[in-house]
C-alpha positions, 0 to 999 in steps of 0.5 A: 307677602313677596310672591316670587321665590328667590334666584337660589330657591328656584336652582333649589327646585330645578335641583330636585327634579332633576334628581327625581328626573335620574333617580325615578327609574322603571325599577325604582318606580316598580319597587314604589308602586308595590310599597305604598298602595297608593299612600306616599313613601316615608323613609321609616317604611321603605324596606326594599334596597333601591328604595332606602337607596333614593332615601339615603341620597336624599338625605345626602343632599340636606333636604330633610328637615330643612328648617329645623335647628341644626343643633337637633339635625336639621339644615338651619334653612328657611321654611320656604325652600323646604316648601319647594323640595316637599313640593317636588317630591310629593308629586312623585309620592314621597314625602319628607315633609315632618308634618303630621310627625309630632316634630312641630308641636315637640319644637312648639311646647317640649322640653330641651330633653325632648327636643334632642331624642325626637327630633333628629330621629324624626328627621332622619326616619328611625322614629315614626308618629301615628296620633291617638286623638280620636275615639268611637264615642267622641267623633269630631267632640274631641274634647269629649275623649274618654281614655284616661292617664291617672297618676301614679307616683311618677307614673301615669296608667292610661286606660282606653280606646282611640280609633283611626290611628293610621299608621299605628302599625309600623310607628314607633311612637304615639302622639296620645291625647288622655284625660288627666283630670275629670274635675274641671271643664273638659278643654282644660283636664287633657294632656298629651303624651308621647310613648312607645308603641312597643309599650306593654298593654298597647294593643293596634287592630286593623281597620281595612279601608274601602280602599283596600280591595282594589288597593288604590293606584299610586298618587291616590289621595287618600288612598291608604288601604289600612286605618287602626283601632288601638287600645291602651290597657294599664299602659304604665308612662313615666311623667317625662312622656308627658309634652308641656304641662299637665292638664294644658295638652288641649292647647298643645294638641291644638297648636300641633294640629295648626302648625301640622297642616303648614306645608306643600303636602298639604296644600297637594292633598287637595289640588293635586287632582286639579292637576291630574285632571288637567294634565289628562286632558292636555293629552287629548283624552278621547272618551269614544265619541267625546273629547273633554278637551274640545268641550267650552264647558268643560274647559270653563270648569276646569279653570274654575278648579283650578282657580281654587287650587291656587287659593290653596297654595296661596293660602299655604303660603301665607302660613309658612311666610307667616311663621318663618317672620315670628308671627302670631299664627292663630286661625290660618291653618284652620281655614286652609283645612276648610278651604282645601279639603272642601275644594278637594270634594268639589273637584273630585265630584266635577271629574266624576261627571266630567269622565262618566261611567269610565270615570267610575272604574276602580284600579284593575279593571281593563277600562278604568282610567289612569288605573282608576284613580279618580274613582279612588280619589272620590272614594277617599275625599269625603274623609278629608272634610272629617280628619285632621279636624273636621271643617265644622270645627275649623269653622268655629275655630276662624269666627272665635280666634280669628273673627273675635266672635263670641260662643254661640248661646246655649238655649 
């Protein structure tokens, strides 16, 4: 793997912040601030004029769906100047990154008719994705899911639940994990599906998150104040909703989760507060009678964060350099989603410590540090070890495909 960027890459960078530089004004920040409640900004969800304004320009520039085949509206650019414009814009909490859309297992395993209906439209914002994989009973077995899709003719009727499906309530579509067949082992009767949320019989009920009250301050990890419970009741799909083979979605949902987790969002998930914290005290943050950045050991931990930080993007790296070559990427993304989240709660349990009482005051209050978004940080970190996969299966998924390591022994 070469370390260093290109000539045009690092142009690419110094590009984009000097666009945000200009475009980033006092009324385009106000307009962010009141959209967002602390998660970062997508096209599909910006409604107010200065907003849909910075998007446009962006999109003026090609710096949306860089990678992606031109041929289905993206730039034919490579994966690693995409990586630097997600980098930049994600610091300032928005995102382009098509991650966690759908759109790579689409590329991955859809038909040529899926392709050209999903993907330009992911790209330029007109269709939004939530996931409906996990379910109440299931917690991090998903393969133990209960919601059912039994065929009828050339038709499918899906029946039941799935929870935390953030962002069902303004997605266009849902990328839907069901069970197609109960005969066999259950890895092997799931299929996933790609359906319209405007479907009859799909039901979205709000599940209101700690961080809803304070709402969580811009640039919040995990700072979104609404999750969702969905229900799927007789929902009728046509079989062409279906994405690759029937009965063959665990494999399809797992490639899509592996190839989701590839990008500079989220590598920034997890080492954004290492630079939050960093910068803060560079400023000569005076906590009354105590000055962190005079303190050897508070120093010493922070370089110790920030070490693991940059195993992180390293580890990032590496994935991106390893698709953008054509290589067999099997175990990577699993262990960044161990490394990076794991990381992430260590960091936010160090600050904590490192800023004391004022450290623990949540976004309002007259004290509260940086509009309390380190105590909304700790607040949304732990979450990040569960979703997306929870690191314990991450574990087991880097010893079997990664290490080669045989199943455990059931007694």
């Amino acid at each position: 793997m070469d370390f260093a960027f290109t000539p045009e890459q690092e142009a690419l960078r110094k590009e984009v912040r000097d666009f945000l530089a200009k475009e980033l004004t006092p009324a385009v920040r106000a307009e962010m601030e009141a959209a967002n409640e602390g998660r970062p900004l997508h096209r599909s969800a910006c409604e107010t004029p200065l907003l849909k304004a910075l998007f446009q320009k962006i999109a003026d520039r090609g710096w949306v769906g860089i990678s992606y085949p031109k041929e289905y509206g993206g730039q034919g650019g490579d994966r690693i100047s995409q990586y630097l414009v997600e980098e930049e814009l994600y610091r300032e909490n928005i995102t382009v990154s098509l991650g966690g859309s759908g759109a790579p297992a689409i590329m991955a395993a859809g038909t040529e008719e899926q392709k050209r209906h999903f993907i330009p439209k992911l790209i330029s914002g007109e269709f939004m994705f939530c996931q409906g994989f996990t379910e109440p009973s299931g917690g991090a077995d998903l393969a133990s899911l209960r919601c059912r899709a039994v065929a009828d003719g050339d038709h499918f009727v899906i029946n039941g639940q799935k929870m935390y499906t953030s962002n069902a309530e303004s997605a266009t579509h849902v990328y839907l994990m069901a069970r197609t067949d109960t005969t066999v082992p259950k890895h092997e009767g799931i299929s996933i599906f790609l359906i319209p949320m405007d479907t009859p019989g799909i039901t979205v009920r709000p599940l209101w998150t700690i961080q809803n009250n304070p709402p969580a301050p811009q640039t919040t990890t995990y700072g979104h104040g609404r999750t969702n419970e969905t229900f799927y009741d007789n929902v009728r799909v046509h079989k062409s909703c279906i994405l690759g083979e029937v009965n063959k979605g665990w494999r399809v949902g797992s490639m899509g989760l592996n190839l989701d987790r590839v990008g500079a969002a989220r590598y920034l998930i997890s080492v954004k507060r290492d630079e939050d914290i960093v910068n803060l005290v560079k400023k000569s943050m005076d906590l009354g009678d105590y000055t962190p950045a005079k303190d050897p050991a508070m120093r010493d931990k922070l370089a110790e964060l920030w070490t693991e930080a940059q195993v992180c993007r390293l580890m990032t790296l590496r994935s991106m350099s390893i698709v953008e070559r054509g290589g067999k990427f099997t175990y990577e993304g699993s262990a960044e989603k161990v490394w990076a989240p794991e990381h992430g709660v260590r960091t936010t349990e160090a600050i904590t410590q490192m800023l004391g009482q004022y450290g623990q005051l949540l976004n309002g209050s007259p004290h509260a540090i940086r509009s309390g978004l380190f105590a909304h940080n700790v607040l949304g970190s732990f979450q990040s070890g569960i979703n997306h996969g929870s690191v314990q299966v991450m574990r087991d998924q880097v010893a079997r495909r990664g290490l080669g390591l045989p199943r455990a022994k059931r007694g």
